[in-house]
C-alpha atoms as one frame of an Amber mdcrd trajectory, in Angstrom:
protein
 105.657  63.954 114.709 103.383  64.697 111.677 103.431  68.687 110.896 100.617
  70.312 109.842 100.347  71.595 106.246  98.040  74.992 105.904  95.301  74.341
 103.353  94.983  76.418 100.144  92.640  78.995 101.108  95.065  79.712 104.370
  97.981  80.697 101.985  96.177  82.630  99.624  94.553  84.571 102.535  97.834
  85.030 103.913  99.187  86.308 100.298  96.015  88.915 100.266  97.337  90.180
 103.000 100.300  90.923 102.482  99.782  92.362  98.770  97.038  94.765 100.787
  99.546  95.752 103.427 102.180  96.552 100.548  99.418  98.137  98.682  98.935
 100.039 101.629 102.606 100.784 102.809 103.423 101.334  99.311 106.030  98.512
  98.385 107.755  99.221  95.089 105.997  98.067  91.857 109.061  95.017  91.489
 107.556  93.554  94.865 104.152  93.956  93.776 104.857  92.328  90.041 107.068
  89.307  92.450 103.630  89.283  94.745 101.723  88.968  91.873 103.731  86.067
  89.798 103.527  84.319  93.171 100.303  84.319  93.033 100.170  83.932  89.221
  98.285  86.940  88.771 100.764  87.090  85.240  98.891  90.163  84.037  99.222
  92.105  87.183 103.221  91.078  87.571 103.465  92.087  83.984 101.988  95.753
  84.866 103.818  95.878  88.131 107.029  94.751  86.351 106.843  97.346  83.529
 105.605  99.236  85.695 109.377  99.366  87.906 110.705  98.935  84.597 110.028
 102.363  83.291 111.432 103.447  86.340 115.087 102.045  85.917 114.844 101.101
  82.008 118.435  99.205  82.279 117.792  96.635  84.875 118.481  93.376  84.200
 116.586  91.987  86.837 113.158  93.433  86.045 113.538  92.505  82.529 114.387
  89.257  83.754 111.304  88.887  85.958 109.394  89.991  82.888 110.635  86.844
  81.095 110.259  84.816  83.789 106.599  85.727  83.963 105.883  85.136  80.205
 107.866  81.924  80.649 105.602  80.787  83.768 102.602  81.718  81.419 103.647
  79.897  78.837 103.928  82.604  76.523 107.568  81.121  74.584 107.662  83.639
  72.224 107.751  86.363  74.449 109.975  84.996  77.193 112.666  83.866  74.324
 112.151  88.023  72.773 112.774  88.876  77.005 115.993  86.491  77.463 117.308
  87.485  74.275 117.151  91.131  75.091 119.119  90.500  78.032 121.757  88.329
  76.743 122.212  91.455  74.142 122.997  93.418  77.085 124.920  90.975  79.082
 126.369  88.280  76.857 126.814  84.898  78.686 123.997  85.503  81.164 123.092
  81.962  82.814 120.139  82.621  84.011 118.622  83.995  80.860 120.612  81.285
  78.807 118.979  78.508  80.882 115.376  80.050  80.604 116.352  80.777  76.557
 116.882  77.291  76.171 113.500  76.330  77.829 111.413  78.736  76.472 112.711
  77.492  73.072 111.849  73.903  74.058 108.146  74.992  74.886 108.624  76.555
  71.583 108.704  72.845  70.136 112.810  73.343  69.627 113.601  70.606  71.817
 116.429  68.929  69.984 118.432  72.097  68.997 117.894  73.773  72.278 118.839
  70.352  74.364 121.699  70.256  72.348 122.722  74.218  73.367 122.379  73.217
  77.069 125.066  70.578  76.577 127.162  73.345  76.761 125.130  75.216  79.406
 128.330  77.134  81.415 127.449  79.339  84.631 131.264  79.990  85.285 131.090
  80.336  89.378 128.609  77.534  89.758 130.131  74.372  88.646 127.317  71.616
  89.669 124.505  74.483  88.284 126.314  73.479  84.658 127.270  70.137  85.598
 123.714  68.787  86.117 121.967  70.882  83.457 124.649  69.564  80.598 124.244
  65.651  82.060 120.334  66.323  81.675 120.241  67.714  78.066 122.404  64.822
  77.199 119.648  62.267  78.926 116.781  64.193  77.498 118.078  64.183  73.770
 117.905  60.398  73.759 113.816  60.658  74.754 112.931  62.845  71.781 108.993
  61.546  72.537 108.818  63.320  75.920 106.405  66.502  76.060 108.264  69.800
  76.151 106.599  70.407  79.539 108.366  67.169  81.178 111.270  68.198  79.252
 110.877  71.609  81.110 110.501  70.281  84.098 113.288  68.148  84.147 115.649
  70.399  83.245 114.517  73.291  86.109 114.648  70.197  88.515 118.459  69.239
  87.135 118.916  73.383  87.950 118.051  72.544  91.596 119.871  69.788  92.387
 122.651  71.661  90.786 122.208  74.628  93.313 121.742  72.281  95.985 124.886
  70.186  95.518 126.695  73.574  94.757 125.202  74.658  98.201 126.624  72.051
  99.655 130.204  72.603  98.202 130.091  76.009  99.249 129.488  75.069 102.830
 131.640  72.587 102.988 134.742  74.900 101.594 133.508  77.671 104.196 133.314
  75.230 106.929 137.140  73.646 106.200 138.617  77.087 105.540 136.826  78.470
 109.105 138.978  75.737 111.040
C-alpha cells in the first residue's frame, strides 16, 4: 500500500496555522523561536529566542536553540561564540560539544575539529559517542570532502547513534520488565 506524502504547500499551510493559533493563544516566545527555525524563518527564531531568553537569562536550552539557529544558518562564527558560552557554563556539554565541533568544521577547521570528535564522550549515551568517534576517524582520512558533507555525515553518525542507543535502551527495559 503506497501512502500518500502531503505536498509542500500542505505543510507550510499547516505550519501557518499553527504559528497563528499560538500567535493567537499566546504560546511562549521559545515555541514561537522553535516554530520559526522549523520553518527557517532564522531571524524570527532568533527574536523569539532572545526574546524567552531575556526572560530566564540562565537557560541552557534557549541559548542552545540560539546556536542551533546560527548553526542551521550557517552563521559558524556565531554558533561556535553560542556553544562556547554554554560549555563555560556547563563544562562537558555533548550537545554543544558536538555542534562546537561542527560549527568549527563549517568554519574550514575540519582536521583539528575531526580530530576533537575522536574523543567526542556523551557519558549516558554510549553508541551517541561510539558512532560520532568511528566517523571523525573515517572523515579525517577524506580531507577533500566539503565541510557541508562533512557536516552532514557527522549529524547522520549522531542519529544512528541515538537510534542504536534507542534500541539498547528498549531492549534493557524490555529484559528487566520480565
Amino acid at each position: 500500500m503506497r501512502l500518500h506524502q502531503p505536498r509542500q504547500s500542505t505543510v507550510t499551510a499547516l505550519a501557518l496555522t499553527i504559528l497563528c493559533l499560538c500567535l493567537l493563544t499566546g504560546c511562549s516566545p521559545a515555541v514561537r523561536g522553535s516554530m520559526a527555525l522549523a520553518n527557517s524563518d532564522y531571524e524570527l527564531a532568533l527574536a523569539h529566542y532572545n526574546e524567552a531568553l531575556a526572560q530566564d537569562p540562565d537557560s541552557l536550552y534557549l541559548r542552545q536553540r540560539i546556536g542551533l539557529t546560527y548553526f542551521e544558518k550557517t552563521d559558524y562564527a556565531n554558533a561556535e561564540t553560542w556553544f562556547l558560552d554554554i560549555l563555560s557554563r556547563k563544562p562537558g556539554e555533548p550537545n554543544a560539544l558536538f555542534y562546537l565541533g561542527l560549527s568549527r568544521i563549517g568554519k574550514g577547521e575540519g582536521e583539528a575539529s575531526l580530530k576533537e570528535l575522536m574523543s567526542f564522550r556523551w557519558s549516558d549515551k554510549y553508541y551517541h559517542q561510539k558512532f560520532v568517534r568511528e566517523e571523525a576517524e573515517r572523515l579525517l582520512r577524506h580531507p577533500e570532502m566539503p565541510p557541508a558533507q562533512v557536516i552532514r555525515s557527522l549529524q547522520d553518525a549522531l542519529e544512528e547513534g541515538r537510534k542504536e542507543q534507542l534500541q539498547l535502551e528498549r531492549d534493557m527495559f524490555l529484559g528487566l520488565s520480565r
